[in-house]
C-alpha positions in Angstrom: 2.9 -7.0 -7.1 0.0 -6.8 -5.1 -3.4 -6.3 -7.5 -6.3 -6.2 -4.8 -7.0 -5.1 -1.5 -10.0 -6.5 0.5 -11.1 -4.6 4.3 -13.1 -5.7 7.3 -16.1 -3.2 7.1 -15.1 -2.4 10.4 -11.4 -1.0 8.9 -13.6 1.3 7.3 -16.1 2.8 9.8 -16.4 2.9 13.6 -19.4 2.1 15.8 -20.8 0.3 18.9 -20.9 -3.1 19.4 -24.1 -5.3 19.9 -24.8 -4.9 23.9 -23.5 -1.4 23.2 -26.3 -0.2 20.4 -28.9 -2.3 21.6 -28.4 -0.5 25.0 -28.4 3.3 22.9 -31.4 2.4 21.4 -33.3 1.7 24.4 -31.7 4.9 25.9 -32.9 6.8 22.7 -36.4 5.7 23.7 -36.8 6.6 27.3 -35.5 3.4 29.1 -32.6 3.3 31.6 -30.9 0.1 30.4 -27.2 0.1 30.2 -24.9 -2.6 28.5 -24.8 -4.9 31.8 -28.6 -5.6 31.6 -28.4 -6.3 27.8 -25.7 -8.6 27.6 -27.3 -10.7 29.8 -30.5 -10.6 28.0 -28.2 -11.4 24.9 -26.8 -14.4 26.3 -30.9 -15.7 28.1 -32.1 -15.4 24.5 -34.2 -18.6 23.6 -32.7 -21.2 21.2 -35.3 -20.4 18.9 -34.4 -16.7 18.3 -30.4 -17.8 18.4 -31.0 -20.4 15.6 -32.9 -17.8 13.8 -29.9 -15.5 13.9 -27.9 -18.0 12.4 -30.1 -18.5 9.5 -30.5 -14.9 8.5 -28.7 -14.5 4.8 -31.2 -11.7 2.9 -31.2 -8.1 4.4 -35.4 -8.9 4.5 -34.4 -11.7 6.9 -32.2 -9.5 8.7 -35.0 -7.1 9.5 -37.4 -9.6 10.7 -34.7 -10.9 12.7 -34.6 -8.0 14.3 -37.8 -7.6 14.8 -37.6 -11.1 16.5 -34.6 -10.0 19.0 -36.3 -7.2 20.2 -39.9 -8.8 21.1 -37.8 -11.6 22.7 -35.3 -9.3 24.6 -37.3 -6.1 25.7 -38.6 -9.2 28.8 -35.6 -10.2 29.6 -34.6 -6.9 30.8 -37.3 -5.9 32.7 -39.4 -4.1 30.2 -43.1 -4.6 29.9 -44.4 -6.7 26.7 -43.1 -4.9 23.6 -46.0 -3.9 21.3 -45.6 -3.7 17.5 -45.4 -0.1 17.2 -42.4 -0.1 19.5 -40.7 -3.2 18.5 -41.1 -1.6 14.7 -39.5 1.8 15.9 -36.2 -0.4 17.6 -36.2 -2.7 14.3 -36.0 0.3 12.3 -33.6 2.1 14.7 -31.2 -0.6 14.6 -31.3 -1.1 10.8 -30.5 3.1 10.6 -26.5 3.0 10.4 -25.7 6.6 9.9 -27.1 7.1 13.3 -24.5 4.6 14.5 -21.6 4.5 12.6 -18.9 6.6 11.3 -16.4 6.7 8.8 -12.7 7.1 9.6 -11.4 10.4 8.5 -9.4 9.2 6.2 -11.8 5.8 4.9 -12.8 8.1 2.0 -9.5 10.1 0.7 -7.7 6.8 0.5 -10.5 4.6 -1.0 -10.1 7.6 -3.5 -6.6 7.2 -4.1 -6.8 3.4 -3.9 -9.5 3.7 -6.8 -7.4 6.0 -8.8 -4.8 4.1 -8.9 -6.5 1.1 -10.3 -6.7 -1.7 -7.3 -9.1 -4.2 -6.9 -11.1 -3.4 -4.1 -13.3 -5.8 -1.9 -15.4 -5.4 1.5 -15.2 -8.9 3.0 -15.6 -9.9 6.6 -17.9 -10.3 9.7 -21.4 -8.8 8.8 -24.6 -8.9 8.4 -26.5 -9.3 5.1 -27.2 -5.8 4.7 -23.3 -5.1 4.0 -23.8 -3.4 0.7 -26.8 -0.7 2.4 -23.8 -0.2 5.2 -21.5 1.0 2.5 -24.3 2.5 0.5 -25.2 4.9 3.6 -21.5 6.0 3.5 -21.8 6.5 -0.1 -18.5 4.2 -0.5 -20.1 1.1 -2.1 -19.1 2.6 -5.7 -15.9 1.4 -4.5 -16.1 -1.5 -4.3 -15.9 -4.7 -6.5 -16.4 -7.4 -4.4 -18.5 -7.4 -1.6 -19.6 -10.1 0.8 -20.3 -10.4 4.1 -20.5 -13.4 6.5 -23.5 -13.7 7.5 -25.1 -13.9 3.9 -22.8 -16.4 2.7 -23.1 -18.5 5.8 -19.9 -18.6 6.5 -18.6 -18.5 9.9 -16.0 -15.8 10.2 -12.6 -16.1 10.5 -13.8 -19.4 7.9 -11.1 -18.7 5.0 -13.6 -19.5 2.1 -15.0 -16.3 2.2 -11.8 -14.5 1.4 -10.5 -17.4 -1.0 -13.4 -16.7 -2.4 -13.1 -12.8 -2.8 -9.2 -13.9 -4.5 -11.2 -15.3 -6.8 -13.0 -13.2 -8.3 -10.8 -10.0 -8.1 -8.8 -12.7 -10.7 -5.6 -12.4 -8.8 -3.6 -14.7 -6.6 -3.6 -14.7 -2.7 0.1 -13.1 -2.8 -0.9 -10.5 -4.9 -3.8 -9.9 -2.4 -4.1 -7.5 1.2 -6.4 -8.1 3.7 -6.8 -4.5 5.6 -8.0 -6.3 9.0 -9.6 -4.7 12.2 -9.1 -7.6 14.7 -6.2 -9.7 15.2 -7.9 -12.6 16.6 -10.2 -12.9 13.2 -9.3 -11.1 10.5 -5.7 -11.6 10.9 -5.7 -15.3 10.9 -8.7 -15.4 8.6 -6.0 -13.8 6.2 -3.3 -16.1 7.2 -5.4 -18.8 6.6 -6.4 -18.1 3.2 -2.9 -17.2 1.9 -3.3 -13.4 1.9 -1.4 -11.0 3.5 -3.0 -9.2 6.3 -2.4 -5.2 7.3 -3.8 -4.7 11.2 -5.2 -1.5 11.5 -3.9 -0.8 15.4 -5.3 2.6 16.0 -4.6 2.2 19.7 -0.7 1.5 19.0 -0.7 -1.2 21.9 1.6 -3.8 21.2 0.4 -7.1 21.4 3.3 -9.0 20.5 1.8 -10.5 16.9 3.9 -10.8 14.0 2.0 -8.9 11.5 2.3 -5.9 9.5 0.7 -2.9 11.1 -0.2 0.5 10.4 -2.0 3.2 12.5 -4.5 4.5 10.2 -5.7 3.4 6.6 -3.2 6.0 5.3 -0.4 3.4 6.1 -1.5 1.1 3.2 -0.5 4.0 0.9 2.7 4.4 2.4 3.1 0.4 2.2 1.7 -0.2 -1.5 4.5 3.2 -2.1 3.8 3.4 -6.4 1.9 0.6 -6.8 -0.9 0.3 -9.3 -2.1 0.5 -12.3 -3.1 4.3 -12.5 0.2 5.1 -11.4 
């Protein structure tokens, strides 16, 4: 009987990757910089600001992280030398997720259902350390039980031990565990891996030929967990 269920932030919500935002934030401000420029920027970043990526783990770290990246990358494509009021209108442009990201229609009715019912809940995955202001700014975080993102455990996702980890502490055993997963590549075999069964949110319905279960929409998980639940 399956007790929790764990998602990938990115089950829940949908936004624009890194080259993606970093490019719609310049565009916000004036500058005609499209995705090509900034992913090469991204990938001429010093060592020093790459290490210091790796080591962020607070959401305070995070910010001056940022704060770092832009100074370091407004150069690199083409822009004159940043100055601190501009590099603190980007930091705080990139740490404004509503202005991003969205929620699935349906995040919110079946988190509802989901709660009612009595599940475990978790948001585990690929993040940064500012995961529980993401879900906060959604006003789903109440949800939630468990929450940990990669980044400020410094763990390297698809790692296992942060989901073994989540197992854990929802008190439960990885077969009476789902992982609601966004990728295939890493959230699937991150949930493989860790001995938890993984649901594949395929919102494009292209078949890729991997042997998992998969559902369209996050409405699927009700239809899979049929009357499960406490609350039922």
């Amino acid at each position: 009987m399956i007790k929790a269920l764990f998602f990938a932030p990115q089950a829940l919500a949908y936004g624009p990757d890194e080259p993606d935002l970093l490019a719609g934030i310049l565009q916000a401000e004036g500058y005609a910089v499209g995705r090509e420029r900034v992913e090469k920027a991204l990938a001429a970043l010093p060592a020093a600001v790459r290490e210091a990526g790796r080591a962020v783990r607070t959401p305070e770290e995070e910010r001056a992280y940022h704060r770092m990246l832009w100074s370091a990358l407004l150069p690199l494509v083409g822009l004159p030398a940043p100055d601190p009021a501009l590099v603190s209108r980007l930091g705080a442009a990139r740490d404004d997720y509503a202005a991003w990201w969205s929620l699935h229609p349906e995040t919110l009715p079946v988190l509802n259902e989901l709660h009612r019912r009595g599940f475990f809940l978790g948001a585990v995955g690929r993040w940064a350390p500012s995961l529980s202001r993401f879900l906060a700014e959604f006003e789903i975080a109440g949800f939630f039980q468990w929450i940990r993102a990669s980044a400020a455990a410094g763990v390297a996702w698809p790692d296992p031990q942060l989901l073994r980890e989540a197992v854990a502490g929802a008190g439960c055993g990885p077969a009476e565990a789902l992982y609601c997963a966004a990728s295939v590549r890493d959230d699937v075999s991150c949930a493989q891996a860790a001995g938890v069964t993984p649901v594949w949110v395929n919102r494009t319905g292209i078949v890729t030929g991997h042997e998992v279960i998969a559902v369209s929409d996050l409405r699927g998980l009700l239809v899979l967990l049929g009357d499960g639940g406490e609350g039922r």
